[in-house]
Wavefront OBJ file of the C-alpha trace (Angstrom):
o trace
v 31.279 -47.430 78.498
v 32.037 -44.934 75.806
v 31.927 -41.937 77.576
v 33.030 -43.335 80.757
v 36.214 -44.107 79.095
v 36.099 -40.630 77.534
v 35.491 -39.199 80.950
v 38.926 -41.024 82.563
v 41.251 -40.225 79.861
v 40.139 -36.323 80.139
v 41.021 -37.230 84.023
v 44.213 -37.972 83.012
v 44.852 -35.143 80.669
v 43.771 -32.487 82.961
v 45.463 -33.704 85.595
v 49.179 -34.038 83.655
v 51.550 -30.932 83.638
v 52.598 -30.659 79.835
v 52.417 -27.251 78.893
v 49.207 -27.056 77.344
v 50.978 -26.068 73.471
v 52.524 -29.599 73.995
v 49.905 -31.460 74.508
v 48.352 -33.900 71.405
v 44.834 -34.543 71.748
v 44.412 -38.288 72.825
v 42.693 -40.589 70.372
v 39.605 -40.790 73.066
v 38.739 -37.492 71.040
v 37.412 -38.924 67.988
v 34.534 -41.028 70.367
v 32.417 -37.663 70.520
v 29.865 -39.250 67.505
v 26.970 -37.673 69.072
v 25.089 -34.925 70.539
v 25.092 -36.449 73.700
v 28.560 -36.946 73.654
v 29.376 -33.388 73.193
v 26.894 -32.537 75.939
v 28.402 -34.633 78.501
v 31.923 -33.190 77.432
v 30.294 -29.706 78.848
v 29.678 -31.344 82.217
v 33.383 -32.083 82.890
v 34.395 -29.884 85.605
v 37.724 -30.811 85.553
v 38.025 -29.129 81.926
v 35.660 -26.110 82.400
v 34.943 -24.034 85.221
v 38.241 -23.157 86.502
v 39.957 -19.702 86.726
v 43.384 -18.918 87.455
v 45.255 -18.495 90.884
v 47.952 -15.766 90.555
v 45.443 -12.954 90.465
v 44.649 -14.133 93.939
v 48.045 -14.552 94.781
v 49.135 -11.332 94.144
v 46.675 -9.005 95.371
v 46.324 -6.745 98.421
v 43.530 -9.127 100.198
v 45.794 -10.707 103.041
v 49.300 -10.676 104.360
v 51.843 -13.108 105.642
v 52.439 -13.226 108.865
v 56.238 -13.243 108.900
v 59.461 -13.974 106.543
v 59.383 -17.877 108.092
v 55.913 -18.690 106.217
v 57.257 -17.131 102.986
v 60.257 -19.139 103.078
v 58.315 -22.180 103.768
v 56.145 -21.472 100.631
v 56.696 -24.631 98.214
v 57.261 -22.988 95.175
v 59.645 -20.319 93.485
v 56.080 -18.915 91.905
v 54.091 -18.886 94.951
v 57.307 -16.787 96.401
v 57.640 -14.377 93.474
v 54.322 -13.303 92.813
v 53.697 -12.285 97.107
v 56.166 -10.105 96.520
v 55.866 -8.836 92.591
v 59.241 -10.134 91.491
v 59.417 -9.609 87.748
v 61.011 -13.316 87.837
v 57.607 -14.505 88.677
v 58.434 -18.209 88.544
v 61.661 -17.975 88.786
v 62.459 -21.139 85.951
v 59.347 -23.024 86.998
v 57.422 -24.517 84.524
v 53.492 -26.126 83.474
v 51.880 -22.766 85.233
v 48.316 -23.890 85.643
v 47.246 -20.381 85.248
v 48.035 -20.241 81.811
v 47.990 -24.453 80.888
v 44.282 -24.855 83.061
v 42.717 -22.302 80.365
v 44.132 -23.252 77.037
v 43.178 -26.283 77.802
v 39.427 -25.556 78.507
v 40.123 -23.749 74.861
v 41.643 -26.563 73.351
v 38.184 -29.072 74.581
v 35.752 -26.137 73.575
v 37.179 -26.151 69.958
v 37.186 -29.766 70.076
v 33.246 -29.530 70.298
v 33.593 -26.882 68.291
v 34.912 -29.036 65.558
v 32.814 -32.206 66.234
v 29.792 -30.100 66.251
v 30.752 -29.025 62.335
v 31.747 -32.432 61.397
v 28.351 -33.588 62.448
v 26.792 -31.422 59.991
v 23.906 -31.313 61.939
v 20.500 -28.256 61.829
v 21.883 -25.671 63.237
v 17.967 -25.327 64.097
v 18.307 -28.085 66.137
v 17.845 -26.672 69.727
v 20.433 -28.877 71.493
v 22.686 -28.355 68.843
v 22.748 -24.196 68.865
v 22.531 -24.526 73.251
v 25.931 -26.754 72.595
v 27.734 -24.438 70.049
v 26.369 -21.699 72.797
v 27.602 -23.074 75.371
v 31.516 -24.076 73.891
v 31.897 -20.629 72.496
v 31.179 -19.569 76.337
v 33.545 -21.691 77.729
v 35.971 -20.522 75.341
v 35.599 -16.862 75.623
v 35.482 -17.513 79.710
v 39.157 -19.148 79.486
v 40.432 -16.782 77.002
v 39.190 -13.018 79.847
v 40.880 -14.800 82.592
v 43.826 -15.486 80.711
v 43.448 -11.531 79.300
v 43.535 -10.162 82.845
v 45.830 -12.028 84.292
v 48.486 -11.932 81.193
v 47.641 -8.828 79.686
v 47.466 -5.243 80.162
v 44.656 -3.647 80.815
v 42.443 -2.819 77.796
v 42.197 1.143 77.055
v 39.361 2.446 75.554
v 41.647 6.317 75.198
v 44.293 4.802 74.013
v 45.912 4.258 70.200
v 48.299 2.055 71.154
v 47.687 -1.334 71.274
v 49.902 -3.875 72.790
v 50.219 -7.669 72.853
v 46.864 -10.044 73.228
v 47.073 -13.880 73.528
v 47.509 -16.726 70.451
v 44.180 -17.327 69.496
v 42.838 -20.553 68.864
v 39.608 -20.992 66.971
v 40.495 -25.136 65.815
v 41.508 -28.299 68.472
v 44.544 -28.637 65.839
v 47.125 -28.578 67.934
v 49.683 -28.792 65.163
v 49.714 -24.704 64.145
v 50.926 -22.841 66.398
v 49.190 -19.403 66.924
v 51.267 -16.014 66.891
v 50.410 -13.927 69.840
v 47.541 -11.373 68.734
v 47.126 -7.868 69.440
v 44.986 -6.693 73.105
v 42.201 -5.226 70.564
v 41.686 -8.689 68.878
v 41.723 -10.859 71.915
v 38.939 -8.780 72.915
v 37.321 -8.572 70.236
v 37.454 -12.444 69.901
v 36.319 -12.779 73.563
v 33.197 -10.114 72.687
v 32.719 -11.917 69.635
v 32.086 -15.459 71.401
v 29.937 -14.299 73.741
v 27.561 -11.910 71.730
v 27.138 -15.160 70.068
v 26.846 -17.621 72.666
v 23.672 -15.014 73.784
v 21.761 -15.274 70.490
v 22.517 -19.353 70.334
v 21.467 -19.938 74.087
v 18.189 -17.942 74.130
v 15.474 -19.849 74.805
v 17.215 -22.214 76.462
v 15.729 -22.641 80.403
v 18.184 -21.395 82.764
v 20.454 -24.170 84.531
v 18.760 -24.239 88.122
v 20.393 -27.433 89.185
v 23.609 -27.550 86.919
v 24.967 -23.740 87.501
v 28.478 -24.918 86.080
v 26.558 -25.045 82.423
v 26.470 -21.820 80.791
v 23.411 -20.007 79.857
v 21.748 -16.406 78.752
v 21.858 -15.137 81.925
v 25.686 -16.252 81.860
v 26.184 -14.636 78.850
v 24.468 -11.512 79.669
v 26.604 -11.293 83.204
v 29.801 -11.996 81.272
v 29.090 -9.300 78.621
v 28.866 -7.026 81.643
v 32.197 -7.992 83.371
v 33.637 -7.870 80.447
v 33.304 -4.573 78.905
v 33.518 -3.497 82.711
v 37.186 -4.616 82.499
v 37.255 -2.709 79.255
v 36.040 0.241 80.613
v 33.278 0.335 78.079
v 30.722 1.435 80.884
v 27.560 2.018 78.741
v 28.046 -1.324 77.237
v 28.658 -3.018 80.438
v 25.392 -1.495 82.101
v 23.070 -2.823 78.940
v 24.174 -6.212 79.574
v 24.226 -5.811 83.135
v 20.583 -4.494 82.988
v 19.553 -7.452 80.545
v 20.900 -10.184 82.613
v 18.892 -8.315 86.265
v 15.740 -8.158 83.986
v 16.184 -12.387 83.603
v 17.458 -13.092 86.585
v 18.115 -10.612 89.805
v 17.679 -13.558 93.163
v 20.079 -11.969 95.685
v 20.122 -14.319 99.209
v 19.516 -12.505 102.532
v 22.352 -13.019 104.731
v 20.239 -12.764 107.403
v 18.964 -16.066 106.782
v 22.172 -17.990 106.311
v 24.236 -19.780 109.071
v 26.812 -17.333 109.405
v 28.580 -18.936 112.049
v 29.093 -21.641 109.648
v 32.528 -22.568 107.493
v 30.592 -23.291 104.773
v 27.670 -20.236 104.913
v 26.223 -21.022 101.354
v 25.660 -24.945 101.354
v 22.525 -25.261 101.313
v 21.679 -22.430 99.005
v 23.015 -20.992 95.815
v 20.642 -19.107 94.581
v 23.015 -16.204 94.201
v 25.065 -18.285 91.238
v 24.557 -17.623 87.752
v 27.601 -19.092 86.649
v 29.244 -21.333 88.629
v 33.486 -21.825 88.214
v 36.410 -22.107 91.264
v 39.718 -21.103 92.043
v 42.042 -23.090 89.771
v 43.817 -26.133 92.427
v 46.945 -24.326 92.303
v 48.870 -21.893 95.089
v 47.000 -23.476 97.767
v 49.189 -22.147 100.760
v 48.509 -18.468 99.074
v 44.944 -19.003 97.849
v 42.780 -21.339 99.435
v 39.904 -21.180 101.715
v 39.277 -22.011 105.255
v 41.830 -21.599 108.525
v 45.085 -20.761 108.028
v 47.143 -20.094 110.562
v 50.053 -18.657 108.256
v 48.521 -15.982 106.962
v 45.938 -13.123 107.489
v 42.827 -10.898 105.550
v 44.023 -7.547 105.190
v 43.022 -5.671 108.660
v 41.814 -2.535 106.875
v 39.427 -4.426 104.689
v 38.184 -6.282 107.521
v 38.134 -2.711 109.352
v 36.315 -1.126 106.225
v 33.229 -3.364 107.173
v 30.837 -1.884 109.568
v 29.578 -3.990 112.761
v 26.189 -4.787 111.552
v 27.474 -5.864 108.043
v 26.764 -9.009 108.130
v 29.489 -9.766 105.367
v 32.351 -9.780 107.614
v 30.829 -13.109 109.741
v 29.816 -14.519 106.541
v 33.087 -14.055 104.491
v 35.752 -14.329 107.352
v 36.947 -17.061 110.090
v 38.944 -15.951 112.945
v 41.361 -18.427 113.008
v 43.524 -19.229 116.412
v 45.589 -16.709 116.163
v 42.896 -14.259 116.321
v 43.231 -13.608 112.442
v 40.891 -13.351 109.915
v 40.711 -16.002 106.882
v 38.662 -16.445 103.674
v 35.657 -18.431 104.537
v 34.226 -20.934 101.561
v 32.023 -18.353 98.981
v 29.570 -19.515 96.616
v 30.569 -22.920 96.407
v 29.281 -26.505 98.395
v 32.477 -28.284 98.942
v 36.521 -27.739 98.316
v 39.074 -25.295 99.361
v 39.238 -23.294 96.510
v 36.953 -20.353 96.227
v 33.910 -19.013 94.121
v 35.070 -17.123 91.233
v 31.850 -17.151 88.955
v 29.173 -15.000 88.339
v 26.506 -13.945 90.758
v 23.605 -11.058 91.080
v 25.428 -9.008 93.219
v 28.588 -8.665 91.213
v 25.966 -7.887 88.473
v 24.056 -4.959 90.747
v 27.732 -3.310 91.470
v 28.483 -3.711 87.720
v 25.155 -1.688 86.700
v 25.597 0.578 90.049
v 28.690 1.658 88.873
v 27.920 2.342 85.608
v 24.673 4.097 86.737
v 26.633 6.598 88.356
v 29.206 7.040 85.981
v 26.384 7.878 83.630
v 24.889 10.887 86.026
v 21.635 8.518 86.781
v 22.748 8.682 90.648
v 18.942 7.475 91.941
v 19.028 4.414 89.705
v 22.818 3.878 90.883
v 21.310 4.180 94.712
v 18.578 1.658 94.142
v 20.855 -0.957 93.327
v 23.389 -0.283 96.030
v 20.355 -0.190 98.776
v 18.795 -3.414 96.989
v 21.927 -5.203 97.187
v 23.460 -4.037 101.119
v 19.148 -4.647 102.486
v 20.422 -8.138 102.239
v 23.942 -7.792 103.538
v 22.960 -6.000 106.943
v 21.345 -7.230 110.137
v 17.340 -6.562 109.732
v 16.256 -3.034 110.101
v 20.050 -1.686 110.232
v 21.042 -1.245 107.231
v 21.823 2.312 106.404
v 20.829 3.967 103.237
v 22.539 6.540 101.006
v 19.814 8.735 99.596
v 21.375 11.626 100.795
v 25.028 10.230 99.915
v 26.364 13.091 98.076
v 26.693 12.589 94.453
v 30.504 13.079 93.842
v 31.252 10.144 96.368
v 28.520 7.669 95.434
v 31.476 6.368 92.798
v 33.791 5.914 95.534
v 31.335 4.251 97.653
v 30.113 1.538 95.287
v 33.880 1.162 94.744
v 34.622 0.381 97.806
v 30.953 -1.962 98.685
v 32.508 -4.015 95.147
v 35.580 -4.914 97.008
v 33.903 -5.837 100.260
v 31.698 -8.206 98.402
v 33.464 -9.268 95.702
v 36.969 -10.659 97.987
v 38.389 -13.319 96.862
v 36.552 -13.996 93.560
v 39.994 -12.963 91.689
v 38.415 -10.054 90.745
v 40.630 -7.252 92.669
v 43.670 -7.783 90.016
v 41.768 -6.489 87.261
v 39.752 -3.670 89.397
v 43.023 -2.707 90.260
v 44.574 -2.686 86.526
v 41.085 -0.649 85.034
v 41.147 2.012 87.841
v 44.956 2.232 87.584
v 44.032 3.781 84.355
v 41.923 6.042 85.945
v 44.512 7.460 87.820
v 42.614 5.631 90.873
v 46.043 3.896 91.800
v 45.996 1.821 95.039
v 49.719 1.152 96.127
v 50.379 -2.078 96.895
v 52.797 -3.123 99.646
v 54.332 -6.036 101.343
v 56.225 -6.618 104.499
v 58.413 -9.354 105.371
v 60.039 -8.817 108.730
v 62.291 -5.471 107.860
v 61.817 -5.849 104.360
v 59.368 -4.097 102.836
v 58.482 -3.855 98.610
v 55.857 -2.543 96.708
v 54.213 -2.796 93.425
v 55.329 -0.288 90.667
v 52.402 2.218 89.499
v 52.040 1.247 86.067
v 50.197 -1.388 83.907
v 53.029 -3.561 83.174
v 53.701 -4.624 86.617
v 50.313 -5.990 86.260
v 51.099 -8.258 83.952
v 52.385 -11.842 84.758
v 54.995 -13.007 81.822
v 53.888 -15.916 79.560
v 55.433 -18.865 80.930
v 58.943 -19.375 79.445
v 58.384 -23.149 77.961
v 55.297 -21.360 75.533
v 57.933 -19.020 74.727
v 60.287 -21.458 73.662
v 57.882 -24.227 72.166
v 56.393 -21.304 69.861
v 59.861 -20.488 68.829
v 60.833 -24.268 67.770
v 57.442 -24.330 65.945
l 1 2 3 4 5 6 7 8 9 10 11 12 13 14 15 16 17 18 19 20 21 22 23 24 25 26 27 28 29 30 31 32 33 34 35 36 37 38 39 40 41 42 43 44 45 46 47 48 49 50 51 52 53 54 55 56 57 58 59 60 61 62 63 64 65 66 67 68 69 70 71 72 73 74 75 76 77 78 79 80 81 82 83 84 85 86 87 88 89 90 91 92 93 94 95 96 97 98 99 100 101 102 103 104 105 106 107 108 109 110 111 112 113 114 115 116 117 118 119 120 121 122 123 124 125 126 127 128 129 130 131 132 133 134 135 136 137 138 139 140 141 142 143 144 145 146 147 148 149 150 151 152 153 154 155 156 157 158 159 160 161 162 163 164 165 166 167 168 169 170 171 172 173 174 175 176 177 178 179 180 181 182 183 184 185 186 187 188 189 190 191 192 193 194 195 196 197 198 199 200 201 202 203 204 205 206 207 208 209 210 211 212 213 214 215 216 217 218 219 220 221 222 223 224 225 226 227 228 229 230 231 232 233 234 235 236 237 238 239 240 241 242 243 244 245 246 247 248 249 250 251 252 253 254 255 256 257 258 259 260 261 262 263 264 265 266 267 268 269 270 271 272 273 274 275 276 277 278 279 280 281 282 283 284 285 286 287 288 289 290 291 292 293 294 295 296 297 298 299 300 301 302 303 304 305 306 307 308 309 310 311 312 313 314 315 316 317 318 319 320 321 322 323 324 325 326 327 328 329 330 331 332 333 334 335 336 337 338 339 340 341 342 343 344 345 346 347 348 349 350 351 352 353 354 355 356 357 358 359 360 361 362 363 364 365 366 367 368 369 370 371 372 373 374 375 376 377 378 379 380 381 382 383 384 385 386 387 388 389 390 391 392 393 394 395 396 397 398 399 400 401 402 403 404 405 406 407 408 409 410 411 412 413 414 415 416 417 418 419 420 421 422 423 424 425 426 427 428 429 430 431 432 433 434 435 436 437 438 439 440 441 442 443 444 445 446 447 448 449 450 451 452 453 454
């Protein structure tokens, strides 16, 4: 009864809009007495497991058909990021982007906490997979909440802007100052390195793929310092996760005609998180009739890549639309980790590092499985200076939708691999400035104040 009571009022918190700097943990808090308790806390998907919307949101994936569905768009946020006003929620506030994550922080410190106020072995197997698994969590919230409210991070550079408030405690009472970009993530490094030395050993997750693990760890390591641009580091961890754990499905056994391709198998997941339930007219999955995949991505696929029927619905208009990814059920999308955003990761990092035959192996292991039996095309003789390019471009045909295109487009924007991003809305047009800070969506204006009254 304990728990289930637990379970409920966690219902209720994660489902209220207070800003997350606002909210007081509820007494229900101080029923974690156990192990167990702190285990089942993990399991809560309505805590952990959920990544934020307005990277989605304001990408260069789909379009809108036409002014009318814009101006039918229920909120002032949902308007202002389509189109990159600077206003971006134009006095809206309780933006689940930023509120969904700190609180995932705020219940990962909370276990954090319990877990020292137990004062139990840290030899204690569950105990270090629990610790392992909360600092996880924690580090997961805090890189979404880096890429979609920070710049990107640059290894060249001396300058180093603004980072997040950083919250290592569940007291809500102190309010954090915002941190620099080089300690938030160095904090988000930090966790995970860790979480990887406290969850080895422990048997990877086959039927509970929302619980993190070493494979997890490893695969975040790599996306991470991939975001970074720290390429050599990303390709170790990349490499260590592949050498644990390297299932990739073949499409050619999945019902592609089928809204929901991957129900019946998920053996692609190595972490499994959604879509936060936010921005649904702008975000989620499945027909709709109001808006429309990008036609050049859906032209960049070739017609035996069996991707584009496995991704895409043609809805009744005769546009495309985001089919359901990597999860069993909802209408928000996949936005975990899987083996083949871990073969682009070490791909691309192969090739940045000269070792172009490694970086080809991985690309042909990966697209054997994406194209119709004995059509698939392979790139041994793809010439060297363009293999980058190329496994750019195969990472955004299989990565849509996962919110990973925001920060690809931040990283490589320091590059000087700029993509200009435009939108149309009858004869108005606009377009996305060129530079990092456009890139960035503010932090929502009730944190500001409440850290200011604090």
């Amino acid at each position: 009864m304990k728990l289930l009571i637990l379970s409920f009022s966690l219902f209720c918190l994660c489902s209220c809009q207070s800003p997350f700097l606002n909210v007081k943990p509820t007494k229900d808090i101080d029923l974690l007495e156990d192990l167990d308790d702190l285990e089942n806390l993990l399991e809560n998907s309505y805590v952990f497991g959920n990544t934020g919307s307005l990277k989605i949101a304001a990408c260069d994936d789909y379009y809108l058909l036409s002014r009318n569905e814009w101006d039918a768009l229920p909120t002032m946020t949902e308007k202002n990021v389509y189109v990159w006003n600077k206003d971006t929620y134009g006095g809206e506030i309780n933006i689940s982007d930023w509120n969904e994550q700190y609180k995932a922080i705020f219940y990962a410190n909370s276990i954090l906490d319990k877990l020292s106020d137990l004062e139990v072995s840290p030899v204690l197997s569950k105990a270090r997979y629990i610790k392992g698994e909360a600092l996880f969590h924690r580090a997961y919230a805090y890189f979404d909440l880096a890429i979609g409210f920070c710049s990107s991070f640059d290894v060249n550079s001396l300058n180093d802007g603004p980072g997040l408030p950083l919250r290592t405690s569940a007291n809500i009472d102190r309010i954090e100052p915002t941190s620099s970009l080089k300690a938030t993530y160095k904090f988000i490094e930090d966790d995970l390195i860790q979480s990887s030395h406290l969850l080895k050993g422990k048997p990877f997750p086959v039927n509970r793929r929302n619980r993190p693990s070493l494979e997890a760890s490893f695969a975040m390591l790599a996306r991470v310092y991939l975001a970074m641009g720290k390429y050599e580091r990303a390709l170790l961890y990349a490499d260590s996760c592949l050498r644990l754990y390297d299932t990739l499905l073949d499409y050619n056994h999945i019902c592609k005609d089928c809204l929901n391709p991957f129900q019946e198998n998920l053996d692609e997941v190595i972490f499994s998180s959604t879509n936060a339930l936010s921005y649904a007219n702008l975000t989620s999955v499945g027909e709709r009739l109001w808006m429309a995949i990008d036609t050049t991505l859906i032209q960049s696929y070739k017609p035996n890549d069996l991707r584009l029927k496995t991704y895409y619905v043609k809805n009744r208009n005769g546009n495309y639309n985001k089919k359901r990814g990597y999860i069993k059920s909802g209408s928000y999308d996949f936005s975990g980790l899987a083996t083949d955003e871990i073969y682009l990761i070490r791909a691309e990092c192969y090739a940045r590092n000269g070792q172009y035959e490694l970086a080809k192996n991985d690309l042909n292991t990966l697209l054997l499985s994406r194209f119709e039996s004995g059509s698939h095309y392979k790139i041994e003789d793809y010439p060297q200076n363009e293999l980058l390019e190329l496994i750019l471009n195969e990472r955004r045909k299989s990565l849509v939708w996962r919110g990973l295109r925001w920060s690809d487009l931040k990283r490589l924007g320091l590059e000087g691999r700029y993509t200009l991003l435009k939108r149309k809305l009858d004869n108005e047009y606009f377009e996305l400035d060129l530079n990092q800070t456009s890139y960035v969506f503010p932090t929502p204006d009730n944190e500001i104040a409440l850290s200011k009254t604090n």
